[in-house]
C-alpha positions in Angstrom: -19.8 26.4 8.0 -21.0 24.4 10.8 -24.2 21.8 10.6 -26.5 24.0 12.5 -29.1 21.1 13.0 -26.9 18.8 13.6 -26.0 20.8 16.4 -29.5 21.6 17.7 -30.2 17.6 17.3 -27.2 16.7 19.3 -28.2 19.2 22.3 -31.8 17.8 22.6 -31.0 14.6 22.3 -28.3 15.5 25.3 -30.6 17.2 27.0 -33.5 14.2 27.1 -30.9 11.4 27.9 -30.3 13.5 31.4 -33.7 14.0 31.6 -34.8 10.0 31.5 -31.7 9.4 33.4 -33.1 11.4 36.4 -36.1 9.7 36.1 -34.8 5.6 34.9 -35.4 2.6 37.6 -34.1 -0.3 35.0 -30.5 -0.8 36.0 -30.3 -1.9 32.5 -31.7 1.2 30.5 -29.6 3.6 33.2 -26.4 1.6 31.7 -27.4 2.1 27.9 -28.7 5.7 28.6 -25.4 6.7 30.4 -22.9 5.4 27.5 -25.0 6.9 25.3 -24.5 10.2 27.5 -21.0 9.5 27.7 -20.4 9.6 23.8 -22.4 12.8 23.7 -20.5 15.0 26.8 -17.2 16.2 25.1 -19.3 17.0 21.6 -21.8 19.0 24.0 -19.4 21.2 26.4 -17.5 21.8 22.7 -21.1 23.0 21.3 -21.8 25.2 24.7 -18.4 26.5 24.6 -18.6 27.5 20.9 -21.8 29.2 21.3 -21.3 31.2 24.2 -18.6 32.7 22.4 -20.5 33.7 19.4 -22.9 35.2 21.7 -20.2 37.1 23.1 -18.9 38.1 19.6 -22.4 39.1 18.5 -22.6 41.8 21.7 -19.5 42.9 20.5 -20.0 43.3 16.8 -23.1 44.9 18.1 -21.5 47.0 20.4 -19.0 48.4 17.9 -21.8 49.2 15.2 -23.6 51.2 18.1 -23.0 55.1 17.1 -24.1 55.8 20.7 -20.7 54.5 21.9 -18.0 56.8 21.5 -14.6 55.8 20.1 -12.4 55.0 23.2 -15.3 52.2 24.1 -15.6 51.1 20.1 -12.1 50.7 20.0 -11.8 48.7 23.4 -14.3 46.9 21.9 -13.1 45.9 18.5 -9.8 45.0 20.2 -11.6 42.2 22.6 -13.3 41.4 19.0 -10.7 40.4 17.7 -9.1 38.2 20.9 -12.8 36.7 20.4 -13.0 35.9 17.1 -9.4 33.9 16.9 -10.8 32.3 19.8 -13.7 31.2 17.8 -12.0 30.1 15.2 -10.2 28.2 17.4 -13.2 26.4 19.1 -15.0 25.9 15.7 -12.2 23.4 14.5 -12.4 21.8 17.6 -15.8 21.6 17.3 -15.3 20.4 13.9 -13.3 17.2 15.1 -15.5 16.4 17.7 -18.2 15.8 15.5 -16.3 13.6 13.1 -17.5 10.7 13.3 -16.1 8.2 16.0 -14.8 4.7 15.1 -17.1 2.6 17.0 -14.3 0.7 19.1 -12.2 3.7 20.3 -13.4 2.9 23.8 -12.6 -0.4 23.7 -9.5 -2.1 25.7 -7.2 -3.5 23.1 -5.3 -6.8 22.3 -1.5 -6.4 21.7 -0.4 -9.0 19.2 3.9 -8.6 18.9 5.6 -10.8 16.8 10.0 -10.9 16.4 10.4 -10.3 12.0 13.5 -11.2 10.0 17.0 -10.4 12.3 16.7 -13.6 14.4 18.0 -13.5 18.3 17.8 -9.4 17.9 14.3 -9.2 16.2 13.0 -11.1 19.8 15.0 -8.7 21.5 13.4 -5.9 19.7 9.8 -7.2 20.1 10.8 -7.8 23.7 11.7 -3.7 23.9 8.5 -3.1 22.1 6.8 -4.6 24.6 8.3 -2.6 27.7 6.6 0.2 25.9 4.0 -0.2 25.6 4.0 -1.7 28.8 5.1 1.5 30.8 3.1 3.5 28.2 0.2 2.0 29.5 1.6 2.4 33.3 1.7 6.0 32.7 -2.1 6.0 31.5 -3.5 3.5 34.9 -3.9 1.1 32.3 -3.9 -2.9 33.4 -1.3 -4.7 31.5 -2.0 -8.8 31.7 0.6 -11.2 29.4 -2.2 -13.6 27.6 0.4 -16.1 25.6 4.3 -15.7 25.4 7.3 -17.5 23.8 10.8 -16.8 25.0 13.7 -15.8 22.4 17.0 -17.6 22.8 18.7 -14.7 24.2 15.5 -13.3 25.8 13.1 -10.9 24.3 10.1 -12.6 22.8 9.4 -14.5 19.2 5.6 -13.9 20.1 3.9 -11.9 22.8 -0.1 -11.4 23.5 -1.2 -9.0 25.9 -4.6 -7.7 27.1 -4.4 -3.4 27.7 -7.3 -3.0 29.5 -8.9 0.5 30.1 -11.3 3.3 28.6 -10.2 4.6 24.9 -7.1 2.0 24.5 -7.6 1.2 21.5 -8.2 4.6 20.3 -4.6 5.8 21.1 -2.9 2.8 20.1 -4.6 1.6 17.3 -2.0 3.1 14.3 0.7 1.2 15.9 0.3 -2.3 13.8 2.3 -2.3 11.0 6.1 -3.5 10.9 8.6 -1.3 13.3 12.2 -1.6 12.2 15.0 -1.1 14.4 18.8 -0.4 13.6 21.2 -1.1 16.2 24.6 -2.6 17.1 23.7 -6.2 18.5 25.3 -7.1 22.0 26.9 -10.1 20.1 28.3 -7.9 17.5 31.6 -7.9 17.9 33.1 -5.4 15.2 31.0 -2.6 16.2 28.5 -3.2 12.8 25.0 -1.9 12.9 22.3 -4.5 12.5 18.5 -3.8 11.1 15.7 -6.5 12.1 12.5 -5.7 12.5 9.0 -6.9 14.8 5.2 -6.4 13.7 2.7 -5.2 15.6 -0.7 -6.1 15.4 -3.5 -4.1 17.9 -7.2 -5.5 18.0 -10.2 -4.2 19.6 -11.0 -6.2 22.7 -14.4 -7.7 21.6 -17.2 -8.8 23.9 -19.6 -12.2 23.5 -22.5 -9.3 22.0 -19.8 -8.1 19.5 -19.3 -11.4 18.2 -21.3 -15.1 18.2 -19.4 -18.2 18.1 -21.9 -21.1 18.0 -20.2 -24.6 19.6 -20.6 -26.1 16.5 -18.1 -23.7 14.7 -15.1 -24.6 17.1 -12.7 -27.6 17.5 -11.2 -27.6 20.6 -7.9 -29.6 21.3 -6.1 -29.7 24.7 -2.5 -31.0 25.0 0.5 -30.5 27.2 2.2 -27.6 27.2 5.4 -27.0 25.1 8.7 -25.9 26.5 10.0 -25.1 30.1 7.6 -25.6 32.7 8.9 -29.1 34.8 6.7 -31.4 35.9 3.3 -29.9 35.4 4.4 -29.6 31.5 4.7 -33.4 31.4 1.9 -34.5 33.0 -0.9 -32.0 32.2 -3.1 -31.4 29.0 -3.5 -27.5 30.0 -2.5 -26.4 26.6 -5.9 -25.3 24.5 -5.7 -24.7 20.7 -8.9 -23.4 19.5 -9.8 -23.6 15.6 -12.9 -21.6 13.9 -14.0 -24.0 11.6 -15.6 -21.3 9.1 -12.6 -18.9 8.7 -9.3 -21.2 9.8 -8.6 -18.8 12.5 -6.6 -20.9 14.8 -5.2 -19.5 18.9 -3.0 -21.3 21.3 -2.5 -20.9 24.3 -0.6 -22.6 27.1 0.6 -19.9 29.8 -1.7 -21.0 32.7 -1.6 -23.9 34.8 -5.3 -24.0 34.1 -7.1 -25.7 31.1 -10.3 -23.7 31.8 -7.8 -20.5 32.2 -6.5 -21.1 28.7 -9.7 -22.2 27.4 -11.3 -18.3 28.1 -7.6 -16.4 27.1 -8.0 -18.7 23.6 -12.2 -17.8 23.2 -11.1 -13.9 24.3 -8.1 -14.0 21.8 -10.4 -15.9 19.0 -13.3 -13.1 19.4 -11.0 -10.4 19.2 -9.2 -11.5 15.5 -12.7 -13.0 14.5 -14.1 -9.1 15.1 -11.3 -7.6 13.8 -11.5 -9.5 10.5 -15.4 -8.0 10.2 -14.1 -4.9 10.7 -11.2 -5.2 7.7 -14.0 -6.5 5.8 -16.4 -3.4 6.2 -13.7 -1.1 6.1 -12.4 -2.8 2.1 -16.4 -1.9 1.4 -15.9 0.9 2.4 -12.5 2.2 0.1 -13.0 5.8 0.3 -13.4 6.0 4.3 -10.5 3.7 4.1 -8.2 5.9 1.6 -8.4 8.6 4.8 -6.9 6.5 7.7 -3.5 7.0 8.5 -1.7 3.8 6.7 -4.1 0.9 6.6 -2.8 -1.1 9.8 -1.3 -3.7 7.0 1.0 -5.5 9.0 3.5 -6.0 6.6 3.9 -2.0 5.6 6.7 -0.8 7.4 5.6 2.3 9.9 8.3 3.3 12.1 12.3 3.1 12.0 14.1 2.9 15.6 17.7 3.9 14.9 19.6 3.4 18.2 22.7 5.4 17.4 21.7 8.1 16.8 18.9 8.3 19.1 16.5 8.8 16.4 12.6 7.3 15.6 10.9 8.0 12.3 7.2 7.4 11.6 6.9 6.9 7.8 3.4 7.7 7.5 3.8 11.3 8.3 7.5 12.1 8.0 7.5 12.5 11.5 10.9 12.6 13.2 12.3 12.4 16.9 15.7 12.4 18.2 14.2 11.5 22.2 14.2 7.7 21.1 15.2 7.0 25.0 12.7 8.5 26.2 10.3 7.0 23.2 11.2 3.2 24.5 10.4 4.3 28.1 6.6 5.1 26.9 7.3 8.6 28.2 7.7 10.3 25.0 5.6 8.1 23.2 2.7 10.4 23.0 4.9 12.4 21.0 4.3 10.0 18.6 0.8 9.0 18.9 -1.0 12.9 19.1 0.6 14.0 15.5 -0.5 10.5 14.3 -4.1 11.1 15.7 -4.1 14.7 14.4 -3.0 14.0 11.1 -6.0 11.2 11.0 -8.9 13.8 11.8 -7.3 16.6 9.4 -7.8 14.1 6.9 -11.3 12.9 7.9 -12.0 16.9 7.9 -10.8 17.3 4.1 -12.9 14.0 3.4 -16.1 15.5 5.0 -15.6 19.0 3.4 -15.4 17.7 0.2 -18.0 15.6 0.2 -20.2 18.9 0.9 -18.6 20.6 -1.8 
């Protein structure tokens, strides 16, 4: 059964937001009224969508009970009764997950955190093809990709790569991707032909904004230094490096990529906000066990998630047993939704048995 008030409550609360929006001056209510609006609209066509239909499965029912009507028309019209109700059933559930309730940072843009495991030269290679993955993945979606921090492996790929994915609902799709993806392959330097298994950890964070978290100046120490590794003169003979420390938690970011100390200084206080609220958000969710219990995996990044095998073309998600033998197309970030959707649906299917059986 459906939460009938709830229902009614969301569609008048709809209904006034448009209704102060037609009439707001403040530039900064209009804002706060319209991403309200926006986290109402999908939940709102799903409720107009769902009732019209019952409407148009009550005429029907009605229509068939009707002994005025002869057969040929009651039978015509228990046929389209039936087309009608599988469509409700179908809008219900959808209905149903859109009233789930929404993680608060789905929205967000996201912070990818990859880091090479245990395998050496090939683990930075790996993390290096994890990253052209999520890099084109995020091509394919008119996301903006920018490289925050970097260091090189030996033979290429990366030990340790920070990006910023910037867009609407980043974080939403990619957040069940931290955890540790292993990756079984025949290394180029492998020179009997034996298959190799090395792995990289992934690690994505909600992009958090200065309202999202307060850093008071007193909780920082701030140290700048030269810059570490290739770079030529300007590594020598500039203190552009920034390491930031949180006094209160230890959290410590580095950063050296830009030429620019005050460049480095705002990638380190944009990387420090985002771990900082991501650690308040592990917290709430360990308060929180039961809500936790019904996430897919808990985005530990030492639990393994995924397995890459390159020979025979074949990815397995571990979580939910989920195979694919595209694994070309997978590192291309075209058939990575493949991957992603069954993850997401498996995540509201068990939010959905959590809710039902808490109104049991």
């Amino acid at each position: 059964m459906l939460p009938q008030d709830q229902l009614e409550l969301i569609m008048r609360r709809h209904a006034e937001i448009v209704a102060r929006l037609a009439e707001a001056a403040e530039p900064g209510t209009i804002v706060a009224l319209s991403r309200e609006l926006a986290g109402l609209e999908d939940v709102a066509a799903a409720i107009r969508d769902y009732r019209a239909r019952s409407d148009e499965a009550h005429a029907l029912e009605t229509m068939v009970a009707d002994p005025a009507n002869g057969p040929d028309l009651c039978a015509l019209a228990e046929e389209e009764l039936r087309a009608v109700r599988a469509k409700l059933g179908t809008l219900e559930q959808h209905l149903k997950i859109a009233l789930l309730p929404r993680d608060a940072v789905d929205d967000k843009s996201a912070i990818l955190e990859i880091r090479a495991g245990t395998g050496g030269d090939e683990a930075a290679l790996f993390a290096g093809d994890l990253f052209r993955m999520y890099q084109r993945y995020a091509e394919l979606k008119g996301w903006r990709v920018e490289i925050v921090s970097a260091s090189e492996g030996t033979l290429g790929g990366f030990k340790e790569i920070i990006a910023e994915i910037a867009g609407r609902g980043v974080f939403a799709r990619l957040k069940f991707e931290s955890g540790t993806h292993r990756v079984q392959r025949v290394p180029e330097t492998e020179t009997q032909g034996r298959i190799h298994t090395s792995a990289a950890t992934v690690a994505v964070l909600p992009e958090a904004e200065d309202v999202d978290v307060e850093i008071g100046e007193s909780e920082l120490k701030i140290d700048t230094m030269r810059a570490q590794g290739a770079g030529g003169q300007h590594v020598n003979k500039t203190e552009s490096a920034v390491r930031v420390t949180h006094l209160p938690t230890g959290t410590i970011v580095f950063v050296q990529d830009e030429r620019s100390q005050h460049k480095n200084r705002a990638r380190a206080m944009m990387l420090l906000r985002a771990r900082l609220f991501e650690m308040e958000r592990q917290k709430r969710d360990a308060e929180r066990a039961a809500d936790r219990r019904a996430q897919v995996g808990t985005g530990d990044r030492s639990g393994r998630i995924r397995t890459y095998n390159f020979p025979q073309g074949r990815l397995t998600d571990h979580r939910i047993h989920l195979t694919l033998y595209k694994l070309d197309k997978v590192m291309t970030g075209e058939a990575l939704d493949e991957v992603i959707e069954p993850l997401i649906t498996h995540h509201q299917a068990e939010l959905l048995a959590a809710a039902e059986n808490r109104m049991d």
